[in-house]
C-alpha positions in Angstrom: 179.9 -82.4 -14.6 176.9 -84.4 -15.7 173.5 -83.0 -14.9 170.4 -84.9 -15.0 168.0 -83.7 -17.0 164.8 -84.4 -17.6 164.9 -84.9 -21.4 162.2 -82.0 -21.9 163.6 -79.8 -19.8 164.7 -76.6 -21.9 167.6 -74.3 -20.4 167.8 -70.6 -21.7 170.1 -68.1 -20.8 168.2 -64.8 -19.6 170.5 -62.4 -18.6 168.0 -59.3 -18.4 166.4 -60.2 -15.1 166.3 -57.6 -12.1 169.3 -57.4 -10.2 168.3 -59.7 -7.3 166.5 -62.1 -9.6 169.0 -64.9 -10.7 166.7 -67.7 -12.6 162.6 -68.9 -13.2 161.4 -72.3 -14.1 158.0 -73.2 -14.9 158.7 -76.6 -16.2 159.6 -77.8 -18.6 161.6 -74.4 -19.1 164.3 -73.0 -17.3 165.3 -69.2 -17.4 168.5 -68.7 -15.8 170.4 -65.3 -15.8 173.7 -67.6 -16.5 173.8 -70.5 -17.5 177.6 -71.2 -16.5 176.3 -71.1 -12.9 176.0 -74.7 -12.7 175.0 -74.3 -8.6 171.8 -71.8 -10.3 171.4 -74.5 -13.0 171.1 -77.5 -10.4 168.6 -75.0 -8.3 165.8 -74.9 -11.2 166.5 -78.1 -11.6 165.0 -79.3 -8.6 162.1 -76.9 -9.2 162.1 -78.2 -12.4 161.4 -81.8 -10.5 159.3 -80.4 -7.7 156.9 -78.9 -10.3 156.0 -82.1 -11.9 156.2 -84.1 -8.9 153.8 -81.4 -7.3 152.0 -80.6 -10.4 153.0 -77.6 -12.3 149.6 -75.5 -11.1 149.5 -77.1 -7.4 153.1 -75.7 -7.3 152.6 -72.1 -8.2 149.9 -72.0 -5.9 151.7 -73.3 -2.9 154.9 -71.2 -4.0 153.2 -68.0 -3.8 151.2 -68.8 -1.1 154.3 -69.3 1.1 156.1 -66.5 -0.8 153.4 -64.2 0.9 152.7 -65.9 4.2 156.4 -67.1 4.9 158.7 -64.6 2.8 161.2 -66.1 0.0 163.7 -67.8 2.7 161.1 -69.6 4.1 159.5 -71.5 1.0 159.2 -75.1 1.1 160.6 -75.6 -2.3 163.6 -73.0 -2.0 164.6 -74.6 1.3 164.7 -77.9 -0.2 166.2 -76.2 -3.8 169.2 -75.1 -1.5 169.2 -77.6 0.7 169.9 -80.3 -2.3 172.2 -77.7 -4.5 174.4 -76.7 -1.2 174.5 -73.6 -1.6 173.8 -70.6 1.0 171.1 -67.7 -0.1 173.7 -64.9 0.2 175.3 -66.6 -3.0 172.6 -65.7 -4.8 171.3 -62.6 -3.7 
């Protein structure tokens, strides 16, 4: 399978997150815990795009924002993440 990529975009493997932590992106890099996971690879993906359609700063501020005020499920951006990637939250937690 074929991803898209953004021809900056820069994916690293990361295994030593936390235990309930499975990837970051702050564009253009990509931090993913592993990188076979192509459902967790497509995920930062679109944050990937939602960063620089959002600006990278605008983003963060709006993520935590929402990260605070709504709680993790309820994010904008992870709603649309999983939404577009098809996958359920319990697959990644």
């Amino acid at each position: 399978m074929r991803l898209n990529c953004n021809p900056f975009t820069v994916i690293i493997q990361f295994p030593y997150w936390p235990k309930d932590w499975w990837g970051f992106t702050f564009a253009p890099f990509i931090f993913v815990k592993d990188i076979s996971d192509i459902n967790m690879v497509k995920h930062e993906l679109i944050h990937v795009k939602q960063q620089y359609k959002h600006f990278i700063i605008w983003f963060w501020i709006r993520y935590i924002y929402q990260l605070i005020t709504k709680g993790y499920k309820n994010i904008d951006y992870e709603i649309e993440a999983y939404k577009v990637t098809k996958i359920g939250e319990t697959s990644w937690l």
